[in-house]
C-alpha positions in Angstrom: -17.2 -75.8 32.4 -14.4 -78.4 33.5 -15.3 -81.4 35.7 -13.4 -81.5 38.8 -13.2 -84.0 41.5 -12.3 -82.9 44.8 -11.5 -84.9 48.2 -14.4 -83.2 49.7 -16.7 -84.2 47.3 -15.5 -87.6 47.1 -14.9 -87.9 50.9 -11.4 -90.1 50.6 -8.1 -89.3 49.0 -7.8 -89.1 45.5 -5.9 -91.6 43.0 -3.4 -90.9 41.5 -5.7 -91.2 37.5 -8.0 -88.8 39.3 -5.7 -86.4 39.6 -4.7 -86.4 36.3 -8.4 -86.3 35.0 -8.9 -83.2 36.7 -5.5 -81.8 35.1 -6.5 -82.6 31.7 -10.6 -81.3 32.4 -9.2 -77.8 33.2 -6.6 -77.9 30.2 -9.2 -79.1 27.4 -12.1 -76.2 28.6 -9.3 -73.4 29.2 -10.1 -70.1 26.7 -7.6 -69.8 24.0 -6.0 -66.4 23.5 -4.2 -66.9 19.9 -6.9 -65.5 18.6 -8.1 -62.2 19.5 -11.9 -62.1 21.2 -14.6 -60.5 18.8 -17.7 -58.7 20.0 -21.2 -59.3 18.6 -22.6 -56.6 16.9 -26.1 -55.8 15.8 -28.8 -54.3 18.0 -28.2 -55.0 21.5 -24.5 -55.3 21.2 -23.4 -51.9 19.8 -21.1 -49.4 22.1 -21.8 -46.4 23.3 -20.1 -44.3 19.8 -17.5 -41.9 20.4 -17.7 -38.2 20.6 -20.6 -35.8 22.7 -19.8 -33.2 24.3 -21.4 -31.8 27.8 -25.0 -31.2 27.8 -25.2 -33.9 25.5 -27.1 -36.8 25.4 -27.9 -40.1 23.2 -30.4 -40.0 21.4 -32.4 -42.7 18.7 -30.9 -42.7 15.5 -31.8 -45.7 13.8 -32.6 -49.6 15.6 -30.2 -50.4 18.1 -28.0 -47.0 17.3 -27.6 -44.0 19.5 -25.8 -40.9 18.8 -25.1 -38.1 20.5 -27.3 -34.7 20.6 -27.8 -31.6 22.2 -30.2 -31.7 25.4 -33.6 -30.3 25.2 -33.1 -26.8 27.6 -35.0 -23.3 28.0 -38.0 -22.7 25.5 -36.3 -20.4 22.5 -32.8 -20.6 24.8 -30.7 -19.1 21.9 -31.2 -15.2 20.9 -30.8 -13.5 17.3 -30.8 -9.6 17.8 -32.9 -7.7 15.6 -31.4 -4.1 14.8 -32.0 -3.4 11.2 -34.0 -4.8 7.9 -33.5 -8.7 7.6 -34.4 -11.9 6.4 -34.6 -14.9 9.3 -33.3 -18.3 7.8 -34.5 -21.4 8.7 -31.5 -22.3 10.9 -32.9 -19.6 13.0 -35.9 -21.6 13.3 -36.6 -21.8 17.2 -35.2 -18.7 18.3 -36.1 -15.6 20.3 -35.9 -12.7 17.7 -35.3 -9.8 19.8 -35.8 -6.7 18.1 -34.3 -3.6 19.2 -34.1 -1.3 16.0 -34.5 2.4 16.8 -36.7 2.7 13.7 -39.0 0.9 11.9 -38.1 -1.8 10.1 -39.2 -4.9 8.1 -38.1 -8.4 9.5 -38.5 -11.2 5.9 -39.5 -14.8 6.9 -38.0 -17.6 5.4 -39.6 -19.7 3.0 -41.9 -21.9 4.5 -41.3 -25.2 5.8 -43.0 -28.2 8.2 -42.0 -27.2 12.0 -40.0 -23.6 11.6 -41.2 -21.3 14.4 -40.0 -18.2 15.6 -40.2 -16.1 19.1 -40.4 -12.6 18.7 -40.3 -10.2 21.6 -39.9 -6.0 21.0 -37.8 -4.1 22.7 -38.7 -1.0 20.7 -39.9 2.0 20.4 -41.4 1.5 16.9 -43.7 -0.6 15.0 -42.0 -3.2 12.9 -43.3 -5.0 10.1 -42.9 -9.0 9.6 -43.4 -10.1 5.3 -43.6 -13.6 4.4 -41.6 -14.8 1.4 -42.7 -14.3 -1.7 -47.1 -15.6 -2.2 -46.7 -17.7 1.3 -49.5 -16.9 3.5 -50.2 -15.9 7.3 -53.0 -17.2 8.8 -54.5 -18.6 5.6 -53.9 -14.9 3.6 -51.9 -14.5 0.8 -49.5 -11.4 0.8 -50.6 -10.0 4.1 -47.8 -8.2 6.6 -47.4 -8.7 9.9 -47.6 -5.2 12.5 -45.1 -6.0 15.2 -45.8 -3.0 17.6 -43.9 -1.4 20.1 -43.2 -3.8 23.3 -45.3 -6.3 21.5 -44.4 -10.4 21.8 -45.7 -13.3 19.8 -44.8 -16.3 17.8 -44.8 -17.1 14.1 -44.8 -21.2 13.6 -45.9 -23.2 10.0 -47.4 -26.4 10.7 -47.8 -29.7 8.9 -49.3 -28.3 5.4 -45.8 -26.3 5.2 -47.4 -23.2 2.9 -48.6 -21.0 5.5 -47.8 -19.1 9.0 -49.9 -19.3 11.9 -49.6 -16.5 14.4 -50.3 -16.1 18.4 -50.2 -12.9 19.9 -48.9 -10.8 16.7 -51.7 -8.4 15.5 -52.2 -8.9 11.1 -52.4 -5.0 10.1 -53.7 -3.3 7.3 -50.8 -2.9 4.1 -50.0 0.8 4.6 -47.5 2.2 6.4 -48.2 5.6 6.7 -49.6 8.1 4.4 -48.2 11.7 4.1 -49.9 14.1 2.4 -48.1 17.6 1.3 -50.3 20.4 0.8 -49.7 24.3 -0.8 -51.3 26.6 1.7 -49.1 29.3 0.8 -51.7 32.5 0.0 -53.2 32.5 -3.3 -52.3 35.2 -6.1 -50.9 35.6 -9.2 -47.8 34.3 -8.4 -48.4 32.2 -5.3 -44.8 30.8 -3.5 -44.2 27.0 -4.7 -43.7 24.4 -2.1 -41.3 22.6 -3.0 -39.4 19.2 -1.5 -38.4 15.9 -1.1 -39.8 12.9 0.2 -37.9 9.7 1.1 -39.5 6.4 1.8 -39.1 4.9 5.1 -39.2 1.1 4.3 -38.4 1.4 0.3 -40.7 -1.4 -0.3 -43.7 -0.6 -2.4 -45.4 3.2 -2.9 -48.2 4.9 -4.5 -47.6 8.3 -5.7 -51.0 10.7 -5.9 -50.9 14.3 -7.3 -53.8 16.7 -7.5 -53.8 20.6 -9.1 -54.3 23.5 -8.0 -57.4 24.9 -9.1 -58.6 28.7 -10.5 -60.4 31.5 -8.3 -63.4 32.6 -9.7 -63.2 36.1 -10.2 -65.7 39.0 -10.3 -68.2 39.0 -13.5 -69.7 42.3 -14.9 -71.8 44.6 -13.2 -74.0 44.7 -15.5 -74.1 40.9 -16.0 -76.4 39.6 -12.3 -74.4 42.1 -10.7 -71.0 40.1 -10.6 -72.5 37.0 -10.5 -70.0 34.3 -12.7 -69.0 31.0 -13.1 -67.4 28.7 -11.1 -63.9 27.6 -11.1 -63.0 23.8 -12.5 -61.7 21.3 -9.8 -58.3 19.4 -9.4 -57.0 17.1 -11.6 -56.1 14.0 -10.1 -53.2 10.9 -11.5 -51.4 8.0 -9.5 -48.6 5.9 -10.2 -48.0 2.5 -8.4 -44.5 1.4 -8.1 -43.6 -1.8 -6.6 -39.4 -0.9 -5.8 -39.2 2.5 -5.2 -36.4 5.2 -5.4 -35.1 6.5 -2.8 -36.1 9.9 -2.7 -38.8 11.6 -4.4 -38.8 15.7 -5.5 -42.1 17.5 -5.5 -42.8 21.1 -6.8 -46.5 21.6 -5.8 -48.6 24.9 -7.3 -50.3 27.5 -5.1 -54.2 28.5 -5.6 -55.1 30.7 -8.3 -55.8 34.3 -8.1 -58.7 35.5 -7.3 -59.2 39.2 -9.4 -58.0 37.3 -12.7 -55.3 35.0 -14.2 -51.8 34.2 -13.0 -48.5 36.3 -13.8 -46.7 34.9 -16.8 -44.3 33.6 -14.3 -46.6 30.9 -12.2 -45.8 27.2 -12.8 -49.6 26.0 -12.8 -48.4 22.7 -12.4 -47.7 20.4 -9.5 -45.5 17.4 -10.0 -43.7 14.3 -8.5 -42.9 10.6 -9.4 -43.4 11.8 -12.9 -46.6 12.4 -12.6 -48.0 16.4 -13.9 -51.0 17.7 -12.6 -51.9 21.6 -14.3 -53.9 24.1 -12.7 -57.3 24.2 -14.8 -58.5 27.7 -17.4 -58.6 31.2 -15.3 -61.1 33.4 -15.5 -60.3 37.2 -16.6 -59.7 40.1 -15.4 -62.6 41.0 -12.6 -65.9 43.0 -14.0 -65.3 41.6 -17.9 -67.4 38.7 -18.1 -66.5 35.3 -16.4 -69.7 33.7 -17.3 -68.4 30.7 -18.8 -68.1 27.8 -16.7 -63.9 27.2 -16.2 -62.6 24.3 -17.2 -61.0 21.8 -14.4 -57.2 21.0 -14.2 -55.4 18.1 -16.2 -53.2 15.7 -15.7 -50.2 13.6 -17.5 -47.8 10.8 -16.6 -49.4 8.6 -14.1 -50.6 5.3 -14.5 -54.3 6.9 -14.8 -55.1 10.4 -15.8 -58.1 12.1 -14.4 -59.6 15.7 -14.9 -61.2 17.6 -12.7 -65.0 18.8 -13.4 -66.3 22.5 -15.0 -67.5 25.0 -13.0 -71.2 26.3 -13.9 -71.6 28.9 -15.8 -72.9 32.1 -14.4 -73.9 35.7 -14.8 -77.1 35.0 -16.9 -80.0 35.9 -15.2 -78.7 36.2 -12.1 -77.1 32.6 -12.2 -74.2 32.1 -10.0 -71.9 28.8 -11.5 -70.7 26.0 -9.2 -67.6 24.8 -8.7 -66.4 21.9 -10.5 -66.0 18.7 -9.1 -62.7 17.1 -8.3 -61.1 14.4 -10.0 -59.9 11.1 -7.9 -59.5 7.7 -7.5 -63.4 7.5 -9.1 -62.1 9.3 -11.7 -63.4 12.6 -13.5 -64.5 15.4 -11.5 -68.6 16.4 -12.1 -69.5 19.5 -13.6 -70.8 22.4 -11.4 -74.5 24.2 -11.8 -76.6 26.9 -10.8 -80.1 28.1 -10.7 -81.8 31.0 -11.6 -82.0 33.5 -8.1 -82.4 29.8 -6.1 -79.2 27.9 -5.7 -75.6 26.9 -6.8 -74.7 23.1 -6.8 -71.3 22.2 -7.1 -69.9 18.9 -9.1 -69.5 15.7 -7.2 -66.8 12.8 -7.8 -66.7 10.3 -10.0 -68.2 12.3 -13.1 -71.6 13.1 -11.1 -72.5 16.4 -12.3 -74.4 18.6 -10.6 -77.6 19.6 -12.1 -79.7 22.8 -10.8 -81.8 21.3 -8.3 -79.1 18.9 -6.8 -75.4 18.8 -6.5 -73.1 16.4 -7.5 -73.1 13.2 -5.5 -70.1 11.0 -4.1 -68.6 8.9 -5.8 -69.3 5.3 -4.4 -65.9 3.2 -5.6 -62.9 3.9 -7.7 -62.5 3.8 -11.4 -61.6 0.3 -12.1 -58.2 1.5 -14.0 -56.7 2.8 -10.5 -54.3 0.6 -8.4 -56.0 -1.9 -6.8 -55.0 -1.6 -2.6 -54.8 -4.8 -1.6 -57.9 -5.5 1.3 -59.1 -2.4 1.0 -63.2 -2.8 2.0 -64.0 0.7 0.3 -63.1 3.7 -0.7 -65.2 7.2 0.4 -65.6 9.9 -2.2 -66.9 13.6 -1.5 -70.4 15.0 -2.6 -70.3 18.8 -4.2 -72.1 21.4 -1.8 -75.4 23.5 -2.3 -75.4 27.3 -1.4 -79.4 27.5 -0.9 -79.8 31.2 -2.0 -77.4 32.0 -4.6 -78.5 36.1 -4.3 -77.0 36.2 -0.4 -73.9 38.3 -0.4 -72.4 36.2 2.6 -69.1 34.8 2.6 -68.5 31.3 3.8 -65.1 31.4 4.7 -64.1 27.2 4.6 -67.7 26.0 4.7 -68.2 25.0 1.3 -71.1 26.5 -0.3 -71.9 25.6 -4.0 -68.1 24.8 -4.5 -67.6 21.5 -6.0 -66.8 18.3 -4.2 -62.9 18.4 -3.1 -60.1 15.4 -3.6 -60.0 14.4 0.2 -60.5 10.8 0.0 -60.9 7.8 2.1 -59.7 4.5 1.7 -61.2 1.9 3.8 -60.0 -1.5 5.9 -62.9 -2.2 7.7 -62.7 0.2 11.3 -59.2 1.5 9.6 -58.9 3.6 6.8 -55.9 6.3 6.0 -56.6 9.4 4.0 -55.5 10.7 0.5 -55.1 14.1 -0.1 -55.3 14.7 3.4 -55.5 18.1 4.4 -58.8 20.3 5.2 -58.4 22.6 2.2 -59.2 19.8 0.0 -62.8 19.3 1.4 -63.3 21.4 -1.5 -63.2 21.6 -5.0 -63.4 23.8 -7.7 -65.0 27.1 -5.8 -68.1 28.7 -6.7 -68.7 31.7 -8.8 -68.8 35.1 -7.3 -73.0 35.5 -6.3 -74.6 39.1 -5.6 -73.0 41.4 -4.2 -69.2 40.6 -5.1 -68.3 37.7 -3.3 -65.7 36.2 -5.1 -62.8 33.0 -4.0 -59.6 32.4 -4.6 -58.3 28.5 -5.8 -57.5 26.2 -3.8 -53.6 24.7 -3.7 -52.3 21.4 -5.2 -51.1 18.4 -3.4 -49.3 15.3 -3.1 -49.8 11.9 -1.5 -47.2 9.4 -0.7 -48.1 5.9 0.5 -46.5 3.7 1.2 -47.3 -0.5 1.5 -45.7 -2.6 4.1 
């Protein structure tokens, strides 16, 4: 700052070289402007940059530098509607996913990735299904699907170790969607009416096809042989095939039961089909009053992934021996053979190749044949026993109860408190039937079926 001598400060008048001092103070400490000024830069000295918008505000970007971002507002603020199959990408990340499909549908994560979450709220009617991408996990398990249900909310977020999903408020389900079972109940005869159809998969993600036969009545023996007593029918054949990307439609032609005074008409298409899977009605007995002691042979099976046949049916007619059905085949595999005692009892054949002997029936299988498709977190699977008709000389008929008839195809499969059903219809509680016992009482077979299921 200049020096500057004032009359006030001095207290007299100044001189004349006083004067000029204070003249040439101010003119050597005046600021040039030749030269133009230049700000410091470096932290502490740096502008407020250019640009932002409204609703913006600066934010750290690196030591003394701010730039402009959008201010924090409403929790999930921004809305992506959900009204068909899609995949969420990780610019979604933050969102509500509002989800308003009329139908089911399947909603794909992202891969993922430190700090992605996602707000889901339901607006519909139907269950949805959430998939992670590829082996990432939810809540520590590889694979597993999400069930969204109707009305439901939750939130999906990945945390610091970036592989897997943690979940609040969204329920993990078992891997099936549904399973549909389609069942010939037309009336047995020789030519029963074929139920035919199609089937088309509601998700088109992953299914398992299961077919099962139609099995033989068990017609009259002689009357001279145990007075009509005969064998026993065989049971259903049973084959599966996984397939991991479906078509999108399936045809099925499914047999009806087999005739119960002798074999089929020429015409009948013994077999019952889909996904390329062929399941064939098992041997027919002959006409009624000319023998049908020999045990029947169970239905076969061709073109699935695994190939099961279903057990023989007992032999009867000897000494007042009435057969037992045979045992179905299933997921355990080969059906058990059917029995009989003489004037006591008829046992049919269980699951899994237990074969009844004749003082017990067949028992239940207790887990599947190692070769059939593995459902992911399944706990179990629950297999039918064959069934005992305790005086094989009573003339009563049993109507559905099954007496002596071999174990049916109706099968379990088991997530802990959950399970859904193959071959799900009441008919198929049994298997091959038992052979007509004193009296006359003969049974007609039972139709084939077809189970679709399909994985989230």
């Amino acid at each position: 700052m200049a020096t500057i001598v004032t009359r006030s400060g001095k207290g007299s008048a100044l001189t004349h070289n006083e004067v000029d001092a204070n003249f040439n103070n101010l003119n050597n400490d005046k600021l040039e402007t030749s030269a133009a000024y230049v700000h410091p830069t470096g932290a502490g000295n740096n502008h407020i940059p250019t640009g932002g918008s409204a609703d913006q505000v600066l934010t750290y970007a690196s030591s003394g530098t701010a730039a402009w971002a959008d201010a924090g507002g409403a929790f999930a603020a921004s809305t992506v509607t959900v009204t068909g199959d899609v995949t969420l990408t990780a610019g979604q990340s933050g969102n509500l996913i509002r989800v308003t499909a009329s139908s089911t549908k399947t909603i794909n994560l992202p891969a993922t990735a430190t700090g992605l979450f996602y707000v889901f709220s339901s607006e519909s009617a139907e269950d949805m299904y959430i998939k992670p991408n590829g082996s990432n996990s939810i809540d520590g398990n590889a694979g597993v699907k999400l069930n969204l249900t109707a009305g439901a909310s939750g939130i999906i977020s990945c945390g610091t170790a970036g592989t897997n999903w943690s979940t609040v408020g969204i329920t993990r389900n078992m891997i099936v969607h549904r399973a549909t079972t389609f069942y010939n109940s037309a009336s047995p005869g020789a030519n029963p009416t074929r139920l035919t159809g199609t089937y088309t998969p509601t998700l088109g993600t992953q299914i398992l096809i299961c077919v099962g036969s139609a099995t033989s009545g068990a017609p009259y023996g002689s009357a001279n042989t145990g007075t009509y007593r005969s064998a026993g029918s065989g049971g259903q054949s049973y084959g599966e095939k996984f397939i991991s990307s479906p078509a999108s439609s399936y045809a099925y032609g499914i047999a009806g039961g087999g005739n119960v005074v002798g074999p089929s008409s020429a015409s009948k298409d013994k077999t019952t089909t889909a996904g390329g899977i062929t399941a064939t009605q098992g041997a027919e007995g002959t006409t009624e009053g000319s023998g049908n002691t020999s045990g029947l042979a169970g239905g076969t099976c061709s073109g699935g992934t695994v190939n099961f046949t279903g057990g023989t049916g007992g032999a009867g007619g000897n000494s007042n021996i009435t057969g037992g059905g045979g045992g179905a085949a299933t997921r355990a595999g080969n059906g058990g053979t059917g029995n009989g005692s003489n004037n006591t009892a008829t046992f049919g054949g269980g699951t899994g190749g237990n074969n009844a002997s004749t003082s017990a029936v067949g028992a239940a299988a207790t887990a599947r044949n190692n070769s059939t498709y593995d459902i992911p977190y399944s706990t179990s699977e629950t297999y039918l026993a064959g069934s005992a008709q305790p005086n094989a000389s009573s003339s009563n008929n049993p109507g559905t109860s099954p007496l002596g008839h071999g174990a049916g195809p109706k099968t379990l499969v088991n997530f802990g408190s959950i399970s859904f059903t193959i071959a799900d219809n009441s008919a198929l509680l049994v298997g091959g039937t038992r052979g007509a016992n004193y009296g006359g009482y003969s049974k007609p077979g039972i139709g084939g079926y077809v189970t679709f299921v399909e994985f989230i």
